[in-house]
Steps between C-alpha positions, in 0.01 A plus 500: 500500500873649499534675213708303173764754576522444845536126499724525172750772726430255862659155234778760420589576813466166613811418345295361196443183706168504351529409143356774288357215296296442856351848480433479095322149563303661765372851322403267207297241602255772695177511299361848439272464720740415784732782417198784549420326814844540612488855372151549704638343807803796532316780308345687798604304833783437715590194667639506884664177372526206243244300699227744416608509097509133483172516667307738223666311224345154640180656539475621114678181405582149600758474173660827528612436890650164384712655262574825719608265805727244321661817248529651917646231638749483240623840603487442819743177495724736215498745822569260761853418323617854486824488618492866569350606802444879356296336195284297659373756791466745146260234329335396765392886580435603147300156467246622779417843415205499314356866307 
């Protein structure tokens, strides 16, 4: 998916309005095996948008989109109450570039 780094810098930047105990909790409870299927799903393709990601992820597995979509839609809401207009247009760009 986005790499650790990426989503550890987009919290940051987000004013830290997502608890970095959020993204811990998150990067641990991935299995192994859900980890190198993230790591498949971003190693040689790139996404037109987060539609298509979330798409590949559900297709390898059920579990792993549940817990992709709920860790993304607490980032999203962190987003949404940005007070900074600047930040928010930066996180919401860096969020949909996929390499």
């Amino acid at each position: 998916m986005f790499s650790r780094f990426l989503i550890v810098i987009l919290c940051i930047v987000a004013g830290n309005a997502v608890a970095f105990q959020n993204i811990k909790d998150f990067f641990m409870e991935l299995t192994y095996e859900e980890d190198q299927i993230l790591a498949s799903v971003f190693r040689y393709k790139n996404y037109d948008n987060s539609d298509q990601v979330l798409d590949t992820i559900k297709a390898k597995s059920e579990t792993l989109f549940d817990k992709v979509v709920r860790f993304r839609n607490l980032v999203i809401k962190s987003v949404e109450k940005l007070e900074d207009d600047n930040a928010k247009k930066f996180v919401e760009e860096a969020s949909f570039t996929y390499h």
